[in-house]
C-alpha atoms as one frame of an Amber mdcrd trajectory, in Angstrom:
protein
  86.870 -87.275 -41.185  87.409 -84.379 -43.842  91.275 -85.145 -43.983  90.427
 -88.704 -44.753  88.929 -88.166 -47.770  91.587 -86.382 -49.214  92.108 -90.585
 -49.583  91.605 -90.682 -53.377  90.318 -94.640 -52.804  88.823 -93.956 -49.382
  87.159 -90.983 -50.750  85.779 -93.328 -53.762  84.830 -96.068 -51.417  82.486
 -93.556 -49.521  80.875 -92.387 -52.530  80.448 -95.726 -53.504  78.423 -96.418
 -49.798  76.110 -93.951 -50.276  78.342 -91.410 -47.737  76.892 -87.628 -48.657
  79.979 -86.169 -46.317  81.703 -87.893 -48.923  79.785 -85.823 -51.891  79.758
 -82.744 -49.627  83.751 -83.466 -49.530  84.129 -83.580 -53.403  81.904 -80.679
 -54.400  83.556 -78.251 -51.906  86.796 -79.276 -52.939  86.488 -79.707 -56.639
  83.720 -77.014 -57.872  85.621 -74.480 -58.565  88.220 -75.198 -60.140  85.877
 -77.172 -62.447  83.522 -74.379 -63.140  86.874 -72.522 -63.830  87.606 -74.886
 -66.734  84.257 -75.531 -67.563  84.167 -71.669 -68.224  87.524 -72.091 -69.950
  86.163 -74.303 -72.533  82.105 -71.991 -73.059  83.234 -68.795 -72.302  79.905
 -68.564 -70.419  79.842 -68.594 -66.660  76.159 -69.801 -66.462  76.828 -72.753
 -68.932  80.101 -73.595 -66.972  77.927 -73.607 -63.775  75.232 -76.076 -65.683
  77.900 -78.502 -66.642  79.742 -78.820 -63.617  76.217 -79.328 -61.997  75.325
 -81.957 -63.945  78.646 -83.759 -63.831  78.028 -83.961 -60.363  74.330 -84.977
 -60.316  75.633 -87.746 -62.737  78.565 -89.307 -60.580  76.017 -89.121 -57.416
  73.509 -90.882 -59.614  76.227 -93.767 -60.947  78.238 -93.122 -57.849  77.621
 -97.167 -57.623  79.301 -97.567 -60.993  82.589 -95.604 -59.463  85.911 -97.724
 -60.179  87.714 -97.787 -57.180  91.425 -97.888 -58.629  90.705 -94.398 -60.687
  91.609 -90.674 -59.614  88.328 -89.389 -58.688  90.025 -85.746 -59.686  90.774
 -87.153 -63.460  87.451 -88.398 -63.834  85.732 -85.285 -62.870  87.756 -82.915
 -65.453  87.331 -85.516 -68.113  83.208 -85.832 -67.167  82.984 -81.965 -67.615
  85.304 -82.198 -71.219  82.651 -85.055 -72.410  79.438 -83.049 -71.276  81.155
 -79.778 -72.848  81.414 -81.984 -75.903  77.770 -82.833 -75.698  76.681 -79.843
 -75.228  78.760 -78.473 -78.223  77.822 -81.072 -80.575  74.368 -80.172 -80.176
  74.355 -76.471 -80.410  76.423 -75.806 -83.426  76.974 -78.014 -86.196  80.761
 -79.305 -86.447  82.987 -78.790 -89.514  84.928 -81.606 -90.442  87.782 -79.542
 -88.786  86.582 -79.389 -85.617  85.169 -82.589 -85.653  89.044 -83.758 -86.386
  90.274 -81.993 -83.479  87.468 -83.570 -80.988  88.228 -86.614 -81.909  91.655
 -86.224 -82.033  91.341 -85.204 -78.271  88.547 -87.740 -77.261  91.522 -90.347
 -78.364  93.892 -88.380 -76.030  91.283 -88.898 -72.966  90.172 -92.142 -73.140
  93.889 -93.193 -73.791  95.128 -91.780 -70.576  93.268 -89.373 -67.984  96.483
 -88.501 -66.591  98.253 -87.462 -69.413  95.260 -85.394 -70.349  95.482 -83.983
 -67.248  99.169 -83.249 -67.925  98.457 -81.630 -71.004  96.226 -79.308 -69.322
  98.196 -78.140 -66.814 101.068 -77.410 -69.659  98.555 -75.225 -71.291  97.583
 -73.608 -68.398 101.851 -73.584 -67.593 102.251 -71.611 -70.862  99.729 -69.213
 -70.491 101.552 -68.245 -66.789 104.953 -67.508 -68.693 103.405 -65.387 -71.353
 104.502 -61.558 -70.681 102.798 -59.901 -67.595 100.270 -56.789 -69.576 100.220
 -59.870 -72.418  98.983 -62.574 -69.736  96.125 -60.528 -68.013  94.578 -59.576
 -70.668  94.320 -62.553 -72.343  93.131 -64.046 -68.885  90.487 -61.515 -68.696
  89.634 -62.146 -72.413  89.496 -65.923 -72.307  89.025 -67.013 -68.802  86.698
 -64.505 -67.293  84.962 -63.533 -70.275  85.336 -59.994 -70.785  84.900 -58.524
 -74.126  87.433 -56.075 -75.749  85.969 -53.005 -75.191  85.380 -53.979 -71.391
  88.892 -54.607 -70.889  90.040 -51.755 -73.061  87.734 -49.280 -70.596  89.244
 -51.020 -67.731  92.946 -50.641 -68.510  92.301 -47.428 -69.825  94.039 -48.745
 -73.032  92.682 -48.586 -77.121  90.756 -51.938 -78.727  93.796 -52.310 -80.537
  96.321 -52.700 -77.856  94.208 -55.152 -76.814  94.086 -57.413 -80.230  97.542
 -56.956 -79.896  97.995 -58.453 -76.552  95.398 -61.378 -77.295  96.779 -61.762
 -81.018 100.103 -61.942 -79.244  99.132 -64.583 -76.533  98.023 -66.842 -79.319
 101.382 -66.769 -81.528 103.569 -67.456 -78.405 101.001 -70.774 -77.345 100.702
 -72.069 -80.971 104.085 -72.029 -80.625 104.654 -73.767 -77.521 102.222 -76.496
 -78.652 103.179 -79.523 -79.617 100.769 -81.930 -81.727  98.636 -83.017 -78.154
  98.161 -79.398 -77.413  96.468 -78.340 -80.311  93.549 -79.778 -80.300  93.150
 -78.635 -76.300  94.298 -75.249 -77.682  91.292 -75.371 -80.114  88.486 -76.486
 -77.257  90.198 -73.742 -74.584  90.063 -70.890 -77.438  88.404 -71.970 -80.928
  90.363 -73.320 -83.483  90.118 -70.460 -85.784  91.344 -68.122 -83.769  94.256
 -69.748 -83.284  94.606 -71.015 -87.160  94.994 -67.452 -88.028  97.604 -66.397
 -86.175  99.870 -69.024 -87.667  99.132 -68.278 -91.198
């Protein structure tokens, strides 16, 4: 039954009935990597761990409301961008620059889940060619949250190599990016991070 629902519409039909292997199903298969871009977007494993929690509590809950012509994977990484957008529209205020850029991205979304999904994975594409030392340590800066010094004692390298590296990351991806990118660029690692580097 397990191999059936990797079915996108007979895994969405089940979840639509009321079928909890179903939801058992979607959660094993789809937490993680979820939580990994939930974290991705807060920097904050906890708050990653809330959001993808309540995306899921949310499509059980409306699992009626469940289109059955939709990619159930799509829907889940754009429920987790909207409640990240929530969530960040209600604990900061937003400049009018960063209220551009999620927008600007909102349009991207609701004008094409796969595309978004695209974009994504070209981010995510990029960061993979960076340069090896130049690649891990922005992955351990950005995607698993640790802080300069902590990487700096753990590579047994100076705070400034490691600017370097992450100031280095961000000039090759602002690079790479094209006008779609950018305003995933600025959701994945702040805006003015990445503003500065191109000045």
């Amino acid at each position: 039954m397990k191999t059936d629902f990797n079915n996108n519409q007979f895994l969405v039909q089940n979840l639509k009935n009321g079928n909890e292997k179903a939801y058992e199903y979607l959660v094993e298969e789809y937490h993680h990597p979820l939580c990994v871009y939930a974290n991705s977007l807060v920097n904050d494993k906890d708050q990653a761990e809330d959001i993808v929690q309540n995306v899921f509590i949310r499509t059980w809950e409306r699992r009626q409301n469940l289109k059955s012509d939709f990619t159930i994977k799509s829907f889940l990484y754009r429920s987790v961008h909207n409640e990240f957008i929530d969530q960040y529209r209600k604990q900061k205020s937003v400049t009018a620059l960063e209220k551009k850029y999620i927008e600007e991205l909102d349009r991207i979304v609701d004008k094409d889940e796969v595309f978004f999904e695209k974009l994504l994975s070209l981010v995510q594409k990029e960061i993979q060619n960076l340069p090896p030392k130049c690649k891990k340590i922005f992955l351990m800066s950005k995607q698993e949250g640790f802080s300069n010094i902590e990487i700096a004692e753990h590579l047994n390298v100076s705070i400034k190599t490691i600017e370097y590296h992450i100031t280095k990351a961000f000039a090759i991806l602002r690079k790479k990016a094209n006008k779609d990118m950018e305003p995933i660029l600025f959701l994945l690692f702040g805006y003015r991070r990445t503003k500065k580097l191109n000045a």
